[in-house]
PDB file of N, H, CA, C and O in Angstrom:
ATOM      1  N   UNK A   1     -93.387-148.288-203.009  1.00  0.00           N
ATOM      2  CA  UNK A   1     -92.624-148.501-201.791  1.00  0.00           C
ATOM      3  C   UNK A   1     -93.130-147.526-200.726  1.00  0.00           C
ATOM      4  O   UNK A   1     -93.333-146.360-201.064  1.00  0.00           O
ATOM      5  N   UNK A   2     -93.335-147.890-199.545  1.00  0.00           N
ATOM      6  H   UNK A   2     -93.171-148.838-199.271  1.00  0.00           H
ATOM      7  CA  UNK A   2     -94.501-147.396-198.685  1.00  0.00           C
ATOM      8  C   UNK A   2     -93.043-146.748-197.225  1.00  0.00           C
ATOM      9  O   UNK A   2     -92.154-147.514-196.853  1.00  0.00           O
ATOM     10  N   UNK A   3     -93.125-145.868-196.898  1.00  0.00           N
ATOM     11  H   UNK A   3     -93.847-145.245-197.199  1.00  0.00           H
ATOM     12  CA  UNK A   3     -92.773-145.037-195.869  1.00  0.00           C
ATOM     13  C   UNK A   3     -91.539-145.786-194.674  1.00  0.00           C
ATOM     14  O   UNK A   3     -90.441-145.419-194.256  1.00  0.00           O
ATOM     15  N   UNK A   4     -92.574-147.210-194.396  1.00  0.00           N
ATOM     16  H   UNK A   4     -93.466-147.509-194.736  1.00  0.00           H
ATOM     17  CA  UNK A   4     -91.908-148.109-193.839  1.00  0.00           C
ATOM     18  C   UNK A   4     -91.118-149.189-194.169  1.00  0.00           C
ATOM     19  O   UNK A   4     -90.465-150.001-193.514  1.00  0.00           O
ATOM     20  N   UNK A   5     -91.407-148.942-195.744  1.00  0.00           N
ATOM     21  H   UNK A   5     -91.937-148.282-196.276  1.00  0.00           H
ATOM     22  CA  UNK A   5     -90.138-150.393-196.295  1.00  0.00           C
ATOM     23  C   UNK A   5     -88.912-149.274-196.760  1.00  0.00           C
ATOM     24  O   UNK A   5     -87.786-149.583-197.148  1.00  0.00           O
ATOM     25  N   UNK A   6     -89.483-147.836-196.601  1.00  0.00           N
ATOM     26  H   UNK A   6     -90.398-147.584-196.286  1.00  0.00           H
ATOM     27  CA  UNK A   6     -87.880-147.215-196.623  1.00  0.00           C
ATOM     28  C   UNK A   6     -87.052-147.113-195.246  1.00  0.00           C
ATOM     29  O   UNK A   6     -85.863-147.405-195.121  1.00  0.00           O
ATOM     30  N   UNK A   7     -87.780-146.715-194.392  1.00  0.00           N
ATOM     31  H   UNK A   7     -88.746-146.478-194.493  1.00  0.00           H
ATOM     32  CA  UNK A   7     -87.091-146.980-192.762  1.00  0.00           C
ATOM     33  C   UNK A   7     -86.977-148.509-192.520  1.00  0.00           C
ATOM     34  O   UNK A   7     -85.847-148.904-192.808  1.00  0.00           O
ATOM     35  N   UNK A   8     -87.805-149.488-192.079  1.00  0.00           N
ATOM     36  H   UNK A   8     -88.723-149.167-191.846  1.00  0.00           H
ATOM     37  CA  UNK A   8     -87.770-150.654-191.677  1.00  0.00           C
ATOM     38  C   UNK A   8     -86.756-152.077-192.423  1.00  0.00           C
ATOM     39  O   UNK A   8     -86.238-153.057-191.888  1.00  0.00           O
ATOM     40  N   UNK A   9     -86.798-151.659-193.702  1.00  0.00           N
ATOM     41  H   UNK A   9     -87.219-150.862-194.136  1.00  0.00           H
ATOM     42  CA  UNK A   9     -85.714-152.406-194.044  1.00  0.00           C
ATOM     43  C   UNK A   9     -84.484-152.293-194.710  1.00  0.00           C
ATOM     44  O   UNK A   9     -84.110-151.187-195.101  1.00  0.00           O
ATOM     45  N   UNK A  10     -83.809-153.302-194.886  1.00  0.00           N
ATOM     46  H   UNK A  10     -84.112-154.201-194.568  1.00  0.00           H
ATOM     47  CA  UNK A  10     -81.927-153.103-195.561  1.00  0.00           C
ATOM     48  C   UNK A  10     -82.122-152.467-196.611  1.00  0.00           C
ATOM     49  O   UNK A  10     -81.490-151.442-196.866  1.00  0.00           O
ATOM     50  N   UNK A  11     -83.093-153.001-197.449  1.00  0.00           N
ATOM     51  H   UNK A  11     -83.606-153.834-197.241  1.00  0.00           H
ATOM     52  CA  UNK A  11     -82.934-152.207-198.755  1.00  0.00           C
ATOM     53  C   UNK A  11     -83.382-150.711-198.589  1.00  0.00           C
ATOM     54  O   UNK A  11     -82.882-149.916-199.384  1.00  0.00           O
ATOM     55  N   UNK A  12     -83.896-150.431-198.044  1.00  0.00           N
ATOM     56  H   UNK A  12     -84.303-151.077-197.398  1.00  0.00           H
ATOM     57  CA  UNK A  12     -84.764-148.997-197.534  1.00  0.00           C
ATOM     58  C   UNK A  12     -83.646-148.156-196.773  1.00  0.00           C
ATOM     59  O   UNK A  12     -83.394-146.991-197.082  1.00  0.00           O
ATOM     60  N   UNK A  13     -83.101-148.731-195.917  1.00  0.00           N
ATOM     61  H   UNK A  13     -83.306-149.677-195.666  1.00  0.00           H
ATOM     62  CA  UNK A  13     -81.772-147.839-195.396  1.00  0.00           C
ATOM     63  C   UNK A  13     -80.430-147.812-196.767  1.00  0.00           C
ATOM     64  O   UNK A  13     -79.638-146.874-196.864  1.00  0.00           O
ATOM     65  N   UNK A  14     -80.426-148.560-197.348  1.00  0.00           N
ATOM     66  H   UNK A  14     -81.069-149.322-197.269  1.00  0.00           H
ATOM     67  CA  UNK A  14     -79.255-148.771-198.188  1.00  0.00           C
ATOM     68  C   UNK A  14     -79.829-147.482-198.927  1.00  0.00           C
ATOM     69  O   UNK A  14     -78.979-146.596-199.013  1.00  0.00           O
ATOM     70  N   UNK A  15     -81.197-147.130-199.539  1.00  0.00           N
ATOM     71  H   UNK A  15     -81.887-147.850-199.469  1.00  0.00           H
ATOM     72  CA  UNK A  15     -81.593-146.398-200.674  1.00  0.00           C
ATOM     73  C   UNK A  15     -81.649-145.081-200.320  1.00  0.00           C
ATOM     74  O   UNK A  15     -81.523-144.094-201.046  1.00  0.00           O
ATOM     75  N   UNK A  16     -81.993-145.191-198.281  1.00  0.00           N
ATOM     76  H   UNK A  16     -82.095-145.992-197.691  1.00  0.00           H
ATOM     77  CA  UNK A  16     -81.926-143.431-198.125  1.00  0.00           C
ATOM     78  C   UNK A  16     -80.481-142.946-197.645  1.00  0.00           C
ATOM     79  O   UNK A  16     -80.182-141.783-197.376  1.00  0.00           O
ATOM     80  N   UNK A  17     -79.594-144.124-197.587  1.00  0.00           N
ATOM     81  H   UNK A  17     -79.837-145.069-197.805  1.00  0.00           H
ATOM     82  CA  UNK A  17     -78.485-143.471-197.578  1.00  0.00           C
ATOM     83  C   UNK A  17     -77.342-143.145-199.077  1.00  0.00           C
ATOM     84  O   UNK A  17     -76.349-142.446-199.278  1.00  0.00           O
ATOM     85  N   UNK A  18     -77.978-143.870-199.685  1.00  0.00           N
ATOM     86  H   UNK A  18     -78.785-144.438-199.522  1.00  0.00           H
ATOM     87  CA  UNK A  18     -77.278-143.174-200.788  1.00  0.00           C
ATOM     88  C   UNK A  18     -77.551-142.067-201.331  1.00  0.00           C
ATOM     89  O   UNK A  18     -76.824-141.162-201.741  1.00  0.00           O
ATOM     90  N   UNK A  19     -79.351-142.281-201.290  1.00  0.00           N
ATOM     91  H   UNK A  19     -79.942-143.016-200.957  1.00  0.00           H
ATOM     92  CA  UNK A  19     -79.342-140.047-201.515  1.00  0.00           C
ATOM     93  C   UNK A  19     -79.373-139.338-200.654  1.00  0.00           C
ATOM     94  O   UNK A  19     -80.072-138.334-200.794  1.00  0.00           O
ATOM     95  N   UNK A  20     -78.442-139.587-199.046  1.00  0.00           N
ATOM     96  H   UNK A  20     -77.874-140.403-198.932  1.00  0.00           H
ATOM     97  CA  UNK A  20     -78.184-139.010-198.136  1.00  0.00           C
ATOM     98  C   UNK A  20     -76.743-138.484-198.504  1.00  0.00           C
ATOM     99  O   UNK A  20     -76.255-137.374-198.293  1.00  0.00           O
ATOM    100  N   UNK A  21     -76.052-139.905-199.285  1.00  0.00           N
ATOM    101  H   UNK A  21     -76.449-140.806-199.456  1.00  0.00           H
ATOM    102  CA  UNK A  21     -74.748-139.447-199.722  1.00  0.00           C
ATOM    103  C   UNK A  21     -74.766-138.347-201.090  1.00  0.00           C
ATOM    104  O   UNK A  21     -74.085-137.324-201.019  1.00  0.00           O
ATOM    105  N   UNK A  22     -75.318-138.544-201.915  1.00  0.00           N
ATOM    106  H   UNK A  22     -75.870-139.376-201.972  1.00  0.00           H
ATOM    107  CA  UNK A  22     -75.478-138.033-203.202  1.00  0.00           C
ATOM    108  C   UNK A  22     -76.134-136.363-202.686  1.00  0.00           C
ATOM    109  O   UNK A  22     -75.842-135.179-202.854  1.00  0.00           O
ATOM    110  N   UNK A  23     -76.547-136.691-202.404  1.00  0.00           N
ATOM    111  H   UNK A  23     -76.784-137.653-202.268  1.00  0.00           H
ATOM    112  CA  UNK A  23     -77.208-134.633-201.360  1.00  0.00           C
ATOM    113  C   UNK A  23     -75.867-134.573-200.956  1.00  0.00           C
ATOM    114  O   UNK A  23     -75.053-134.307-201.840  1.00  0.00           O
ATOM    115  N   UNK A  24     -75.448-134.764-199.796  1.00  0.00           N
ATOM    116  H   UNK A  24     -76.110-134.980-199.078  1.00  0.00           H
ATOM    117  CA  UNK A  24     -74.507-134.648-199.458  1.00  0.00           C
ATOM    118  C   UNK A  24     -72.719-134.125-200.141  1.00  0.00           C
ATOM    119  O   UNK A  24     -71.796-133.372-199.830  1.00  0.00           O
ATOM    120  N   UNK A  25     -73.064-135.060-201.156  1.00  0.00           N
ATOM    121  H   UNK A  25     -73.814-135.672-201.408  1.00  0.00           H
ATOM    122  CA  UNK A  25     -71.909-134.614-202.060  1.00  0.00           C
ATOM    123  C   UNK A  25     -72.596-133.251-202.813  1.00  0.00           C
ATOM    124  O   UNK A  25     -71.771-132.338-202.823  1.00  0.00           O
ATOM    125  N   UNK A  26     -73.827-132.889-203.416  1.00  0.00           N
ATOM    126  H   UNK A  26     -74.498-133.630-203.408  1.00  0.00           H
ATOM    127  CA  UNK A  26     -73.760-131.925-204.276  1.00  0.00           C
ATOM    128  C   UNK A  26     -73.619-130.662-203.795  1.00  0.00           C
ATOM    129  O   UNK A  26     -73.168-129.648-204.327  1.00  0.00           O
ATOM    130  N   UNK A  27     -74.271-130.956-202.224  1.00  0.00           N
ATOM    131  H   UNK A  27     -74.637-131.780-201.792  1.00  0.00           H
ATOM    132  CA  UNK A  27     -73.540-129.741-201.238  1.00  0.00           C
ATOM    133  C   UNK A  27     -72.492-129.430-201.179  1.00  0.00           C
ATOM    134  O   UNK A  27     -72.198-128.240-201.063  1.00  0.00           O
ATOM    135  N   UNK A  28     -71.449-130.536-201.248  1.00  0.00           N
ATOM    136  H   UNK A  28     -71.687-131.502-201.342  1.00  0.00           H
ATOM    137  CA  UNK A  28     -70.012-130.388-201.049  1.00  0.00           C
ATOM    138  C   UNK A  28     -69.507-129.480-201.940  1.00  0.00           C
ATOM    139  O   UNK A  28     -68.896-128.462-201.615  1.00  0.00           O
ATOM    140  N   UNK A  29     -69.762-129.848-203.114  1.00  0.00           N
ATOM    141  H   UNK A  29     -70.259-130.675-203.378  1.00  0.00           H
ATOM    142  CA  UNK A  29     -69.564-129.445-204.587  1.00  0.00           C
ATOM    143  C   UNK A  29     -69.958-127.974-205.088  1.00  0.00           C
ATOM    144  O   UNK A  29     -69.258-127.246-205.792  1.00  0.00           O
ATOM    145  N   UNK A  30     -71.146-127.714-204.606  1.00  0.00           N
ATOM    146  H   UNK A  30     -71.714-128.306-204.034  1.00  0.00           H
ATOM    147  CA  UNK A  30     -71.658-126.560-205.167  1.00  0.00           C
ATOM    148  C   UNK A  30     -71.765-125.376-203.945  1.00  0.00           C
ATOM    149  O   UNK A  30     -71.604-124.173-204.150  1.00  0.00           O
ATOM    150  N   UNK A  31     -72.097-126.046-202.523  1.00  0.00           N
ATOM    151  H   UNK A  31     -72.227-127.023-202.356  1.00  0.00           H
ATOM    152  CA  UNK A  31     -72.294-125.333-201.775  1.00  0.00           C
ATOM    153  C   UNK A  31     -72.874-124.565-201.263  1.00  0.00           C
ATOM    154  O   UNK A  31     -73.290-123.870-202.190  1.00  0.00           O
ATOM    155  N   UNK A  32     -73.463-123.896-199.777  1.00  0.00           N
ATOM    156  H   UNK A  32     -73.125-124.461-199.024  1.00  0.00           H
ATOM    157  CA  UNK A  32     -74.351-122.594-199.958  1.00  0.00           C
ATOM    158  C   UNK A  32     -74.147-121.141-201.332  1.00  0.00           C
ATOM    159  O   UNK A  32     -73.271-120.862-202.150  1.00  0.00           O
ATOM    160  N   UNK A  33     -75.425-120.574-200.968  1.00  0.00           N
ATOM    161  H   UNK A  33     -76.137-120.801-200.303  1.00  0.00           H
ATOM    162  CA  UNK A  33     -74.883-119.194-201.953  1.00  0.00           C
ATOM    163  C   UNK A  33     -73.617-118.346-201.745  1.00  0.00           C
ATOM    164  O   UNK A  33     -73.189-118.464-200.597  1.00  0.00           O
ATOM    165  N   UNK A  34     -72.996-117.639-202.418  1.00  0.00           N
ATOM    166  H   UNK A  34     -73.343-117.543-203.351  1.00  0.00           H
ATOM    167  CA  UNK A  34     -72.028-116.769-202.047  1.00  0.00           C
ATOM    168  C   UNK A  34     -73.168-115.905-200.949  1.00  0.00           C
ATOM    169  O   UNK A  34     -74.384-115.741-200.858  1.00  0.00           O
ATOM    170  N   UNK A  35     -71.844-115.474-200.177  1.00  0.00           N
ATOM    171  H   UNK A  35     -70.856-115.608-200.251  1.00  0.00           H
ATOM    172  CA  UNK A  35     -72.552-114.374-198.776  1.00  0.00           C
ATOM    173  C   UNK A  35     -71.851-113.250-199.843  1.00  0.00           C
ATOM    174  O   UNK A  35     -70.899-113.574-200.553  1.00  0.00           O
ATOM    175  N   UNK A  36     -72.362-112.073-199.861  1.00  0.00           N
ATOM    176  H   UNK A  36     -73.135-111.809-199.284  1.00  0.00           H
ATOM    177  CA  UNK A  36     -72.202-110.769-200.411  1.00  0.00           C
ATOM    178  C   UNK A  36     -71.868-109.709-199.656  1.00  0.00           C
ATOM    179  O   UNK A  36     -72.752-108.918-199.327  1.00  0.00           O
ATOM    180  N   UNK A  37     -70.259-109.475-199.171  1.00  0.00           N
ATOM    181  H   UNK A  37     -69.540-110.118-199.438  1.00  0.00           H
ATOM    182  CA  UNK A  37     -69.788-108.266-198.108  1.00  0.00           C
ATOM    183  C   UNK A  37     -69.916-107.242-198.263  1.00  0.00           C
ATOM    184  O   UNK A  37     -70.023-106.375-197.395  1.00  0.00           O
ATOM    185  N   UNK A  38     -69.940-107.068-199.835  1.00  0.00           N
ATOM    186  H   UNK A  38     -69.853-107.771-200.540  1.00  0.00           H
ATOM    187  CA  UNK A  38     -70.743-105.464-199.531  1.00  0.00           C
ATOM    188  C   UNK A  38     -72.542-105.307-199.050  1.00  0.00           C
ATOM    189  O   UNK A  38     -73.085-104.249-198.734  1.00  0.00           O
ATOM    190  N   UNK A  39     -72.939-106.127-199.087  1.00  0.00           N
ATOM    191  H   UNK A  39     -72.498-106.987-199.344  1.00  0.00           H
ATOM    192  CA  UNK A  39     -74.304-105.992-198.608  1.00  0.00           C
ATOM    193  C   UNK A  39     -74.279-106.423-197.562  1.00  0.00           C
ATOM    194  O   UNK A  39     -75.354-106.089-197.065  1.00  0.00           O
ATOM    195  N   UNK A  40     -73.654-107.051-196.766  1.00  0.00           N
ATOM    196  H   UNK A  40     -72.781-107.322-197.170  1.00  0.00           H
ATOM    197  CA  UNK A  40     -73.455-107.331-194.870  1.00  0.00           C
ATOM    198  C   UNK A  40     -73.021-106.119-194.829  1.00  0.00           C
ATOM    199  O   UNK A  40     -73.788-105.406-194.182  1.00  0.00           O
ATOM    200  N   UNK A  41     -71.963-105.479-195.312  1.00  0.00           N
ATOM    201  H   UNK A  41     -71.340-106.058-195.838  1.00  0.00           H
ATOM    202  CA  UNK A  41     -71.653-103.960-194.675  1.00  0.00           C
ATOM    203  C   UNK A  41     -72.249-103.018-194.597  1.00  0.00           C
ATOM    204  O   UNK A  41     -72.256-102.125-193.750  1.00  0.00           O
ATOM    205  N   UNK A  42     -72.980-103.221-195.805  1.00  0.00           N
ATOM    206  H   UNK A  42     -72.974-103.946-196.494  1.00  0.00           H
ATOM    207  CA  UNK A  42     -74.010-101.881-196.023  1.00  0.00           C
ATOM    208  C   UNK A  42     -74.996-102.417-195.144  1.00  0.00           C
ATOM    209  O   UNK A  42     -75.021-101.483-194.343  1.00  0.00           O
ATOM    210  N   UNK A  43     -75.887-103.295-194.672  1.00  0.00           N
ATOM    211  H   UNK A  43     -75.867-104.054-195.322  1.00  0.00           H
ATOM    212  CA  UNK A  43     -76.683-103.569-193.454  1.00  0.00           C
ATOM    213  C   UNK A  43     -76.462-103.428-192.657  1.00  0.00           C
ATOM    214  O   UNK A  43     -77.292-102.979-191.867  1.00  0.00           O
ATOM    215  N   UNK A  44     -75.062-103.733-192.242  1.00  0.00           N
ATOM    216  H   UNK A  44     -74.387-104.097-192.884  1.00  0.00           H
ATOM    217  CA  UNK A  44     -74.664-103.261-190.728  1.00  0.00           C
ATOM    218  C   UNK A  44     -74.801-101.814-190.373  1.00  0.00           C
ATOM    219  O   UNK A  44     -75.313-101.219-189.424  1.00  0.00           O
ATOM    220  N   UNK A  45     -73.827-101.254-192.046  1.00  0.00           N
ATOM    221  H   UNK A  45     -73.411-101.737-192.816  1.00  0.00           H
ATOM    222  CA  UNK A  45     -74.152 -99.756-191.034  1.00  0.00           C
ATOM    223  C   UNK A  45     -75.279 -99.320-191.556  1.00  0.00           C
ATOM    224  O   UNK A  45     -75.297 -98.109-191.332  1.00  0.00           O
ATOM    225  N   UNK A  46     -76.373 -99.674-192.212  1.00  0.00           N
ATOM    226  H   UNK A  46     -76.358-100.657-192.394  1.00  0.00           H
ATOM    227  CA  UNK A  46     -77.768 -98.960-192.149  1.00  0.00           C
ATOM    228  C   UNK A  46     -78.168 -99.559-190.722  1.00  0.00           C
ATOM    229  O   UNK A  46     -78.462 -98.671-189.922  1.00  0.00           O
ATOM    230  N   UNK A  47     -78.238-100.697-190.283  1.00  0.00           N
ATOM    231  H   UNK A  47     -77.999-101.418-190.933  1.00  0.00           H
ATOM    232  CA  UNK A  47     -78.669-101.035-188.628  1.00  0.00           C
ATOM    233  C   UNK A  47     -77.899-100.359-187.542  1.00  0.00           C
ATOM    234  O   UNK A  47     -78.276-100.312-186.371  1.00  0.00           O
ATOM    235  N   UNK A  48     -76.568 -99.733-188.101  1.00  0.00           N
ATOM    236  H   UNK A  48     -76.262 -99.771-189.052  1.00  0.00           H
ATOM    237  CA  UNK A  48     -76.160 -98.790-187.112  1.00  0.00           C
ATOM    238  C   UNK A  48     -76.237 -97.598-187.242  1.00  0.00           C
ATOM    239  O   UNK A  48     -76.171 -97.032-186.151  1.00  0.00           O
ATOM    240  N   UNK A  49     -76.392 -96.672-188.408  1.00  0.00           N
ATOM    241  H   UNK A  49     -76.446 -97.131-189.295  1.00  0.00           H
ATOM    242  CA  UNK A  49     -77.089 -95.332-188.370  1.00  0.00           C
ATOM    243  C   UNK A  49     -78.791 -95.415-187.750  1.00  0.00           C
ATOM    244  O   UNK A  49     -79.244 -94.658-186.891  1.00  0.00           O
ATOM    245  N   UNK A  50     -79.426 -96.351-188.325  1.00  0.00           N
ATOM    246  H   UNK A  50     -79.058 -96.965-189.022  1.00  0.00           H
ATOM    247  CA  UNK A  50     -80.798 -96.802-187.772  1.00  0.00           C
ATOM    248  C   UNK A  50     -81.211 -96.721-186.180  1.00  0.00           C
ATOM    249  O   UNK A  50     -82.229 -96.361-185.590  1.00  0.00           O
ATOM    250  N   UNK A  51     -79.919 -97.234-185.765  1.00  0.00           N
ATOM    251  H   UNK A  51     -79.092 -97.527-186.244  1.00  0.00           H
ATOM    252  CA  UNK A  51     -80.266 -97.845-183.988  1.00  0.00           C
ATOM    253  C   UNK A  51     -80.000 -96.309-183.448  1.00  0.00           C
ATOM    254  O   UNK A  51     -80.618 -95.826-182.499  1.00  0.00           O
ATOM    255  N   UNK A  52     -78.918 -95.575-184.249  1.00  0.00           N
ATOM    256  H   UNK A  52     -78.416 -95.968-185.020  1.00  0.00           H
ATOM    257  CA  UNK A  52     -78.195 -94.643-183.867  1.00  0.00           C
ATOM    258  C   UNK A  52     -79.005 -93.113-183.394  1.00  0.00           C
ATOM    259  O   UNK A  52     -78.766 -92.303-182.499  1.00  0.00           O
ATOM    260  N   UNK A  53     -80.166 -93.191-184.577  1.00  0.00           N
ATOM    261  H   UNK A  53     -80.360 -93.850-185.304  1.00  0.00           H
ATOM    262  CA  UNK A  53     -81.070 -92.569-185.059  1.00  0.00           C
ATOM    263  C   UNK A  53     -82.198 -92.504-183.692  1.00  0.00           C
ATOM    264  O   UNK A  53     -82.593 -91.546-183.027  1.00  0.00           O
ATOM    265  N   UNK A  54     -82.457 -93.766-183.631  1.00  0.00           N
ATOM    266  H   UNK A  54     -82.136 -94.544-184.171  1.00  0.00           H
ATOM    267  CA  UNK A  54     -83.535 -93.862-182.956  1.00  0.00           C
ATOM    268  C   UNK A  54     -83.658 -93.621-181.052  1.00  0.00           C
ATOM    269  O   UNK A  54     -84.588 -93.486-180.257  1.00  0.00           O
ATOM    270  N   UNK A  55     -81.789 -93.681-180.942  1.00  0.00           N
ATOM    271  H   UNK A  55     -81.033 -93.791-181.588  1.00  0.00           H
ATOM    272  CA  UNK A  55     -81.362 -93.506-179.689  1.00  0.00           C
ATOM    273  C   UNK A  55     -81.525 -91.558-179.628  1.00  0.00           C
ATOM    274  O   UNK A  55     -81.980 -90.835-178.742  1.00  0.00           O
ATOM    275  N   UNK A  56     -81.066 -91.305-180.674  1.00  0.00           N
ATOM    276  H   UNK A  56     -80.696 -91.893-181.394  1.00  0.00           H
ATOM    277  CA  UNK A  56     -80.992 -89.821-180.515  1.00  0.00           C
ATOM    278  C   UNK A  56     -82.463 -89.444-180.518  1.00  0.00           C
ATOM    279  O   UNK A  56     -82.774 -88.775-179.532  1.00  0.00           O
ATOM    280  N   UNK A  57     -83.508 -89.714-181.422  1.00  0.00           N
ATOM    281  H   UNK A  57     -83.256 -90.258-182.222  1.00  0.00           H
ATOM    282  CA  UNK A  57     -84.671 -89.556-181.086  1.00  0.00           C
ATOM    283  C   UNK A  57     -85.569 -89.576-179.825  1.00  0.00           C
ATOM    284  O   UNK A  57     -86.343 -88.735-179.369  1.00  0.00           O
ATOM    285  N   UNK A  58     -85.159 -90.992-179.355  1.00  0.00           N
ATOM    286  H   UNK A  58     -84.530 -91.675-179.725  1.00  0.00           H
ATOM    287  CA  UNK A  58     -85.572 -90.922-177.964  1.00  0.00           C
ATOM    288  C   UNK A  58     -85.015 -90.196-176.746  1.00  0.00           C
ATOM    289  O   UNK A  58     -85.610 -90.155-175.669  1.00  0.00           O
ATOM    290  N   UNK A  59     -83.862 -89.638-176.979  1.00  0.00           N
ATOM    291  H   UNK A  59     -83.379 -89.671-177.854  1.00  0.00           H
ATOM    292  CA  UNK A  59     -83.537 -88.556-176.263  1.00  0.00           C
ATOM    293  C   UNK A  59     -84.001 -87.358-176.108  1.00  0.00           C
ATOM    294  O   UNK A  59     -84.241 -86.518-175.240  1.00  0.00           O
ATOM    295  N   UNK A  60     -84.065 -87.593-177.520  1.00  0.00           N
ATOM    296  H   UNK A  60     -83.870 -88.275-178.225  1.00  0.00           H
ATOM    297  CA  UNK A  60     -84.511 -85.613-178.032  1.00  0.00           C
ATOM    298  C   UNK A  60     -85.943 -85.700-177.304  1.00  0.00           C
ATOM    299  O   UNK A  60     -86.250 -84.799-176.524  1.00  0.00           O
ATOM    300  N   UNK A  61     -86.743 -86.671-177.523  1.00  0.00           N
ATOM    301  H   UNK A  61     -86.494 -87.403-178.157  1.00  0.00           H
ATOM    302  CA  UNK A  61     -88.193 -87.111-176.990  1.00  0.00           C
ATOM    303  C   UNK A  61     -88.146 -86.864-175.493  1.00  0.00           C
ATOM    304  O   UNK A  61     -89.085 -86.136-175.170  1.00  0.00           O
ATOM    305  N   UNK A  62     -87.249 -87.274-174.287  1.00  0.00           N
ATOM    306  H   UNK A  62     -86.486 -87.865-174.549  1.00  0.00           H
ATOM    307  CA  UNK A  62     -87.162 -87.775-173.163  1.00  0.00           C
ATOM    308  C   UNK A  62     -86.678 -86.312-172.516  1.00  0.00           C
ATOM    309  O   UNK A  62     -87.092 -85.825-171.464  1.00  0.00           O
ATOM    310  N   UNK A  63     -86.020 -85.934-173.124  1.00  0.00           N
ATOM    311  H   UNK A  63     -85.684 -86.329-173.978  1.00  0.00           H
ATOM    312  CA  UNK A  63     -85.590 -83.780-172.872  1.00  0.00           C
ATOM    313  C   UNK A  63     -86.586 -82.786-173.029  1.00  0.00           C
ATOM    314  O   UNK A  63     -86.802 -81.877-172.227  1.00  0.00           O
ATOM    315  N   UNK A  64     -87.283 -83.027-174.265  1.00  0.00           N
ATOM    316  H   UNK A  64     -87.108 -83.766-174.916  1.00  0.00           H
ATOM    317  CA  UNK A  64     -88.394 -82.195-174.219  1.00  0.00           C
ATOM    318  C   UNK A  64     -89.671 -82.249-173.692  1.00  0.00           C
ATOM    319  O   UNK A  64     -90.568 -81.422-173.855  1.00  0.00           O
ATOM    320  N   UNK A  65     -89.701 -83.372-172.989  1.00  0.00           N
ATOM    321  H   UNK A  65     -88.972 -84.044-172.857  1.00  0.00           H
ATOM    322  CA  UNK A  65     -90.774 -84.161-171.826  1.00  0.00           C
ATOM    323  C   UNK A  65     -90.463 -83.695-170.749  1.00  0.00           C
ATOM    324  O   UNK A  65     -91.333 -83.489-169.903  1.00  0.00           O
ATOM    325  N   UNK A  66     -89.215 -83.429-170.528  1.00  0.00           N
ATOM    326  H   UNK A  66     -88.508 -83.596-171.215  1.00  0.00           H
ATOM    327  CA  UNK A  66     -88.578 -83.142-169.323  1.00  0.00           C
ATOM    328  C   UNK A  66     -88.783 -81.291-169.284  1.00  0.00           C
ATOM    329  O   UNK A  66     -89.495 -80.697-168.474  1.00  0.00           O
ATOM    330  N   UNK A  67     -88.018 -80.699-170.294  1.00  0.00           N
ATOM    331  H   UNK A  67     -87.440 -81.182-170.951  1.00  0.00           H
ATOM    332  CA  UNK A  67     -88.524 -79.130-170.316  1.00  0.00           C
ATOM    333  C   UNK A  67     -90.251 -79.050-170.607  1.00  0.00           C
ATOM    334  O   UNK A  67     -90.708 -77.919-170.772  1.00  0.00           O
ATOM    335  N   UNK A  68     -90.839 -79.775-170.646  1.00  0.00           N
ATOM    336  H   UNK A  68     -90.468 -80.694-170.511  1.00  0.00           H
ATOM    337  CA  UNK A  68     -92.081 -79.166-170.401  1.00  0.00           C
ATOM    338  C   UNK A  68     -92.863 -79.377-169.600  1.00  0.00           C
ATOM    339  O   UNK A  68     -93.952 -78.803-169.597  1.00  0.00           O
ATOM    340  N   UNK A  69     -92.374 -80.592-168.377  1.00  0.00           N
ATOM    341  H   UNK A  69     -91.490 -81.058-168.380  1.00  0.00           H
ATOM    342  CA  UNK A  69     -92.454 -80.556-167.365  1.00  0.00           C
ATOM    343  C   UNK A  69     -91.868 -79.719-165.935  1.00  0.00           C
ATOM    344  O   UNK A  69     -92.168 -79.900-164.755  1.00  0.00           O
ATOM    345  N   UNK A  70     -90.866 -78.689-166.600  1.00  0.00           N
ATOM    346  H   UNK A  70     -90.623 -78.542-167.558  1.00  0.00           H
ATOM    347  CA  UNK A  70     -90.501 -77.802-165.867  1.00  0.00           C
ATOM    348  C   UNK A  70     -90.978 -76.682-165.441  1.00  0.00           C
ATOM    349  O   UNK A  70     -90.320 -75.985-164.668  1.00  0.00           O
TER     350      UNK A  70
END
């Protein structure tokens, strides 16, 4: 069965919609993965000690550019 007798005809739409339905249901059923909150939390605040880090760095950087331009 060739590409276009699954699009172009009845029987071809009838066949990709049933394993449109059948996907469909095992999604329902089983679902994405669990999301894991302790590991969103712990990312967040490593991306916020991280950002935190790098702001103070560039300060410390942007002051002592500045005193040695004085």
């Amino acid at each position: 069965m060739a590409f276009t007798d699954l699009v172009f005809t009845s029987e071809g739409v009838v066949k990709m919609s049933l394993v449109g339905g059948v996907l469909f249901i095992l999604f329902v059923l089983f679902g994405p993965a669990p999301v894991d909150e302790r590991k969103l939390e712990l990312d967040r605040e490593w991306a916020r000690h991280n950002a935190r880090g790098t702001f103070f760095h560039q300060l410390s950087s942007q002051l002592s550019s500045k005193h040695k331009s004085a």
